[in-house]
N, CA, C and O atoms as a GROMACS GRO file, in nm:
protein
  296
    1UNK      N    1   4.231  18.486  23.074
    1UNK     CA    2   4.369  18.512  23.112
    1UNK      C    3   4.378  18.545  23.261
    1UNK      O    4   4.470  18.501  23.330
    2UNK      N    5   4.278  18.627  23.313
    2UNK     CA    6   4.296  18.679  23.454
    2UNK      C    7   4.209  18.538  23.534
    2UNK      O    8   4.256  18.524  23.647
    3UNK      N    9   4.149  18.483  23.517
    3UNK     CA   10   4.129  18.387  23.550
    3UNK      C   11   4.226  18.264  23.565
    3UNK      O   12   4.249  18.193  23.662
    4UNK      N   13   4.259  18.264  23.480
    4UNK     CA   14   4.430  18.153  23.481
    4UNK      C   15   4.520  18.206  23.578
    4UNK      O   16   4.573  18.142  23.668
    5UNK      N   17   4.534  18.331  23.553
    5UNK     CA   18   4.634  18.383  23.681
    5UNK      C   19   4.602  18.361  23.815
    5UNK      O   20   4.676  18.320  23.905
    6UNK      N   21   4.506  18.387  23.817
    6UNK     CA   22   4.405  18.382  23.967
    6UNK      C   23   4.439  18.243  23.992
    6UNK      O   24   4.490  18.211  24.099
    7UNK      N   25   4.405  18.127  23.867
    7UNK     CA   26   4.424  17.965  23.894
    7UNK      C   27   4.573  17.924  23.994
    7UNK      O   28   4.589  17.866  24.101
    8UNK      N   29   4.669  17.992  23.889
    8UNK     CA   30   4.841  18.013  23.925
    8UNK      C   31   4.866  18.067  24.068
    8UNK      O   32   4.964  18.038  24.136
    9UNK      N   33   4.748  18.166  24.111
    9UNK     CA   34   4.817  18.224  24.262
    9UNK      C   35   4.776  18.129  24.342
    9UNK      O   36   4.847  18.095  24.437
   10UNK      N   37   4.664  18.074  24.319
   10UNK     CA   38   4.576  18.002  24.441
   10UNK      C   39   4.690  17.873  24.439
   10UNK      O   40   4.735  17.833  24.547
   11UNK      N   41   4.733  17.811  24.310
   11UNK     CA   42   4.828  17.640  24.315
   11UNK      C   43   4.931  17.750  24.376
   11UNK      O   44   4.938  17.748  24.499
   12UNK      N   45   5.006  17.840  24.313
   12UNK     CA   46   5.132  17.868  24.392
   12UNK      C   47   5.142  17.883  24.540
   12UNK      O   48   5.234  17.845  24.613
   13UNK      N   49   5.047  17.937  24.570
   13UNK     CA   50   5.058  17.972  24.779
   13UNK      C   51   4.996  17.844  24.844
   13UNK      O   52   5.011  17.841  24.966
   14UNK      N   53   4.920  17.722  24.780
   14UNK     CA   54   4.928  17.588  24.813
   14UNK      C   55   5.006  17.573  24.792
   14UNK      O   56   5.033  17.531  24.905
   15UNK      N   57   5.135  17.559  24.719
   15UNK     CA   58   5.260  17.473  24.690
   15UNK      C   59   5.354  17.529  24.820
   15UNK      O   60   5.399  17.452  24.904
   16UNK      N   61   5.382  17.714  24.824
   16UNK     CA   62   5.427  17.790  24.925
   16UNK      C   63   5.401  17.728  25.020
   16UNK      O   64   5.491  17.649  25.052
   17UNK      N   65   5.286  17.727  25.105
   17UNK     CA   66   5.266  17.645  25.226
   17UNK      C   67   5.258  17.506  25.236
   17UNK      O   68   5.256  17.479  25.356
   18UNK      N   69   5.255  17.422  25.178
   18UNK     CA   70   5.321  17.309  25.153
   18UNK      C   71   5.432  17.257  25.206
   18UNK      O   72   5.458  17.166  25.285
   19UNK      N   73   5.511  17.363  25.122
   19UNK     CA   74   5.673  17.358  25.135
   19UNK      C   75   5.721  17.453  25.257
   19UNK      O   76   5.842  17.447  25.280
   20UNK      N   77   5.667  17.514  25.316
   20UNK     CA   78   5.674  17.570  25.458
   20UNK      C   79   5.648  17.434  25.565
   20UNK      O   80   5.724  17.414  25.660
   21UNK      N   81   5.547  17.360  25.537
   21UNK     CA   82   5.538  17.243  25.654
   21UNK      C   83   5.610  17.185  25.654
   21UNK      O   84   5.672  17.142  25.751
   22UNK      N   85   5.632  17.159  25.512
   22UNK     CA   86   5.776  17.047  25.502
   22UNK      C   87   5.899  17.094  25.545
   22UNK      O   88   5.993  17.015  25.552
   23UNK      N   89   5.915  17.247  25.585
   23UNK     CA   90   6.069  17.310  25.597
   23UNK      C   91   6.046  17.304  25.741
   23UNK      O   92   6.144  17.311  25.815
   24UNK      N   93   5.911  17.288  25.800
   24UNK     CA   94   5.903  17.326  25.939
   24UNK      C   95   5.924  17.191  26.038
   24UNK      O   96   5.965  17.180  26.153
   25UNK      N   97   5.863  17.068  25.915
   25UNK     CA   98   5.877  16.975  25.993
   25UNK      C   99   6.097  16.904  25.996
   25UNK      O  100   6.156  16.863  26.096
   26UNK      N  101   6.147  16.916  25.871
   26UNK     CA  102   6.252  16.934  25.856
   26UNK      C  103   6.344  16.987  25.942
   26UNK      O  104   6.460  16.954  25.969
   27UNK      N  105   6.286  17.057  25.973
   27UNK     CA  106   6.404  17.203  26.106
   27UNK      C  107   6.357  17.104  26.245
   27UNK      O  108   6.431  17.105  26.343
   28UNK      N  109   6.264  17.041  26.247
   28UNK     CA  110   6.224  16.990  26.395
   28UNK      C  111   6.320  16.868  26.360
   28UNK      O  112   6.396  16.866  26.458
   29UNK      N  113   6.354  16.776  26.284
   29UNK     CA  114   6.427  16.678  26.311
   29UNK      C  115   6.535  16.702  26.257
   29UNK      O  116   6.588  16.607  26.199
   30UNK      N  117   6.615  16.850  26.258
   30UNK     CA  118   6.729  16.840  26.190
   30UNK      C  119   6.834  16.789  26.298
   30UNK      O  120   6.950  16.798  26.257
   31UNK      N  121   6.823  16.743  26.416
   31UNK     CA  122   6.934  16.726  26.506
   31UNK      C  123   6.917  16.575  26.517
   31UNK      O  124   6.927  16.515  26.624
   32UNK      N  125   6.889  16.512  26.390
   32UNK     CA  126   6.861  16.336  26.395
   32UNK      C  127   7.022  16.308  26.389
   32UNK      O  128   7.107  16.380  26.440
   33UNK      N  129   7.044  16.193  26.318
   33UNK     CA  130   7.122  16.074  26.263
   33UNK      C  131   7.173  16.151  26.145
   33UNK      O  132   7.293  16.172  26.128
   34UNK      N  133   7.070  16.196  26.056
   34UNK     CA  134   7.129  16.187  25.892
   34UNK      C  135   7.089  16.345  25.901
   34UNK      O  136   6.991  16.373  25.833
   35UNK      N  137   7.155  16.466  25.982
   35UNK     CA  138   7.132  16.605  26.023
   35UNK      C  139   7.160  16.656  25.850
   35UNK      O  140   7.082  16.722  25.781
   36UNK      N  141   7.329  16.588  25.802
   36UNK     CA  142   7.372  16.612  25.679
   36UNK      C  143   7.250  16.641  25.554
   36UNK      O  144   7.241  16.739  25.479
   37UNK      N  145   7.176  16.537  25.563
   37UNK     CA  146   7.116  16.523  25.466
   37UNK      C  147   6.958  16.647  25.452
   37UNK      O  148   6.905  16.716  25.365
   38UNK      N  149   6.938  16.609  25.611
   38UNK     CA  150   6.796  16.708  25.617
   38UNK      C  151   6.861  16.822  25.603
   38UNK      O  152   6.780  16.893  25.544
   39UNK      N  153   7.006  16.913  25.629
   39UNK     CA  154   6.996  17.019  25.546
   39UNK      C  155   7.028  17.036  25.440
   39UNK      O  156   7.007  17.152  25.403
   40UNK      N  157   7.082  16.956  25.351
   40UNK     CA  158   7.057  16.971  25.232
   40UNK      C  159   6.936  17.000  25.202
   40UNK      O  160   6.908  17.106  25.146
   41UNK      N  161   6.838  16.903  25.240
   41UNK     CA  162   6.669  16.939  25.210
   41UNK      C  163   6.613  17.060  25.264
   41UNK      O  164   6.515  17.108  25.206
   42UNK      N  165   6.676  17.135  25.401
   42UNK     CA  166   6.621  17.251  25.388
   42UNK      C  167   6.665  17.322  25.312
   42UNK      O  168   6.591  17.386  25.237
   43UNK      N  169   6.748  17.329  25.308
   43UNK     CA  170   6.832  17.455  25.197
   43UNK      C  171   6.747  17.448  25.044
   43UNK      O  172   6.738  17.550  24.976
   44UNK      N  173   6.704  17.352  25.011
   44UNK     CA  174   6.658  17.289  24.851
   44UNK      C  175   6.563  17.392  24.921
   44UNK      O  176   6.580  17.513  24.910
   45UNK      N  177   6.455  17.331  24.996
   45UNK     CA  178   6.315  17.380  25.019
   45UNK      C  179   6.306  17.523  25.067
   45UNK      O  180   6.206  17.587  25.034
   46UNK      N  181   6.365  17.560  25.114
   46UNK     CA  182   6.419  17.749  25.135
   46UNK      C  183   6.448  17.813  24.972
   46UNK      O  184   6.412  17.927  24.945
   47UNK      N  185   6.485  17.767  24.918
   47UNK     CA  186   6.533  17.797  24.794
   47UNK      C  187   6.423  17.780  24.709
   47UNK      O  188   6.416  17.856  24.612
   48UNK      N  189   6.352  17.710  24.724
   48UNK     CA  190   6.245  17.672  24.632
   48UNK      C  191   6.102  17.754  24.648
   48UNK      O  192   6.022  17.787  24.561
   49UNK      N  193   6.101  17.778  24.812
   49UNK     CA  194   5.992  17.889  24.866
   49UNK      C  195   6.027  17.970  24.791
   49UNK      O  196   5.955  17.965  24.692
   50UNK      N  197   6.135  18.078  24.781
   50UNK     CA  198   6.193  18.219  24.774
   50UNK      C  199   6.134  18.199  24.648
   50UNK      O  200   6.047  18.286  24.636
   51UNK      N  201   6.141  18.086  24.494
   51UNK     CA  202   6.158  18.124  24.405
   51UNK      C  203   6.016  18.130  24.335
   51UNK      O  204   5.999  18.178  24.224
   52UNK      N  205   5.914  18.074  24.417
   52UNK     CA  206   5.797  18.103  24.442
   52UNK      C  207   5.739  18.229  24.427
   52UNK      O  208   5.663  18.290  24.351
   53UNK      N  209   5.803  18.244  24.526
   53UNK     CA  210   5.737  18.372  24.602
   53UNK      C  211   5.815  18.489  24.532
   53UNK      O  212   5.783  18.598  24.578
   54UNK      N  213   5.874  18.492  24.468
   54UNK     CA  214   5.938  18.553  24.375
   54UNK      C  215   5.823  18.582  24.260
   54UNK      O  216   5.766  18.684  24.220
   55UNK      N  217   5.816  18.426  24.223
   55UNK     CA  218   5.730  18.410  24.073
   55UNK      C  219   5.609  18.484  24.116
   55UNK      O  220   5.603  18.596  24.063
   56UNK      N  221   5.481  18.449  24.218
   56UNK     CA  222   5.394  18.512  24.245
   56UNK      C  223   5.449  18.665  24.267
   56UNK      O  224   5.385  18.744  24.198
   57UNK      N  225   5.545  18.723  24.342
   57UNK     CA  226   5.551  18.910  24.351
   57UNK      C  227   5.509  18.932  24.172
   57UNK      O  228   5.413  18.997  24.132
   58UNK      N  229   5.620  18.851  24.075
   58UNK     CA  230   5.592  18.898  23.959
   58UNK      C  231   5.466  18.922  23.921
   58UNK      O  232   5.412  19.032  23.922
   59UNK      N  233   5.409  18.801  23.882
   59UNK     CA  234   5.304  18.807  23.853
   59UNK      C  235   5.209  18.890  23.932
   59UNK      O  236   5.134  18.951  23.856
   60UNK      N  237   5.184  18.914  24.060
   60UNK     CA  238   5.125  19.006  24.112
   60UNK      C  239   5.120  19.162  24.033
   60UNK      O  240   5.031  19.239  23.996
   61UNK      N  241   5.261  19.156  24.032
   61UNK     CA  242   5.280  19.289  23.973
   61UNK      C  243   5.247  19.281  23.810
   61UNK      O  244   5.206  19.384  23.756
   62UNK      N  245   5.262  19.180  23.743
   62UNK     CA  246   5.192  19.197  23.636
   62UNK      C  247   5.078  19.214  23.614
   62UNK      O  248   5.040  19.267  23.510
   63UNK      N  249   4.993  19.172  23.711
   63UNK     CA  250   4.856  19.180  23.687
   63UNK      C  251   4.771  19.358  23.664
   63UNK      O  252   4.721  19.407  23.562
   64UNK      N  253   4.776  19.383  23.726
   64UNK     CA  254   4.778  19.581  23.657
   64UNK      C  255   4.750  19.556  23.505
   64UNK      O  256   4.649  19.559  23.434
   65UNK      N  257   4.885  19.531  23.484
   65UNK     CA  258   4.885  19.562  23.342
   65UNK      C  259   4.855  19.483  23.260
   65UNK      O  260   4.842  19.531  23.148
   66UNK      N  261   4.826  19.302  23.276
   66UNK     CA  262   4.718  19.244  23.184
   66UNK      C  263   4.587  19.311  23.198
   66UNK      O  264   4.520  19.353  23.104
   67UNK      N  265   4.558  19.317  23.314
   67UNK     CA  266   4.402  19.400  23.307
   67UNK      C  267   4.344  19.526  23.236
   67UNK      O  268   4.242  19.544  23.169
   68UNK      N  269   4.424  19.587  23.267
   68UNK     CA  270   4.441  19.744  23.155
   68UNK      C  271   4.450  19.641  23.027
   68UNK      O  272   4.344  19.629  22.966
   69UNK      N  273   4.526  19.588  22.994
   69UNK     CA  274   4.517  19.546  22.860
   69UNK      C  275   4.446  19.478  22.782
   69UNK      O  276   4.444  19.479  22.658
   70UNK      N  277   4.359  19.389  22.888
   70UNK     CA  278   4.179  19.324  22.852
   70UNK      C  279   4.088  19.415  22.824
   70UNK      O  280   4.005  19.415  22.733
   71UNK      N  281   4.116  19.526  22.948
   71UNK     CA  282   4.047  19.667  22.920
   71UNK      C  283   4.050  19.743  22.784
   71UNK      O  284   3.944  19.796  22.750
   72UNK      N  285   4.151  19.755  22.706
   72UNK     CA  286   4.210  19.855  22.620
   72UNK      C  287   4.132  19.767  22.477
   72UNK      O  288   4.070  19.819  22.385
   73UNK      N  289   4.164  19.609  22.502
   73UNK     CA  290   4.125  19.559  22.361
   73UNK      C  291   3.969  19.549  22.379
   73UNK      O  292   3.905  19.518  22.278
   74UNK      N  293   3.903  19.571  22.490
   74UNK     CA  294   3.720  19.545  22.473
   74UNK      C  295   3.664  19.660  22.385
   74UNK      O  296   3.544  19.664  22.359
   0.00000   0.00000   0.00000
């Protein structure tokens, strides 16, 4: 179980920074032709970081207490 989690943080903060290059490269050509459209895509990809990084705080904070609880059933 704590191993899977561990699996989940390491894909989630690859996906996080991922989607940071892509917001970074996004913001550099937002003053193109189709400006409309690339912010739509930042806004998606801002939105999509947060909810991330959201999911990982949780789980961070869950972790305490799966462990105590691997602990409790050994």
């Amino acid at each position: 179980m704590i191993v899977g989690m561990a699996r989940d943080a390491v894909h989630a903060n690859t996906l996080i920074e991922k989607l940071r290059g892509e917001l970074a490269r996004l913001k550099r050509a937002q003053f193109g032709v189709s400006s409309e459209k690339l912010q739509a895509r930042v806004e998606q990809l801002e939105l999509a970081i947060e909810a991330l990084e959201v999911d990982e705080a949780e789980r961070l904070a869950a972790a305490p207490v799966v462990a105590e609880a691997v602990e409790a059933a050994s």
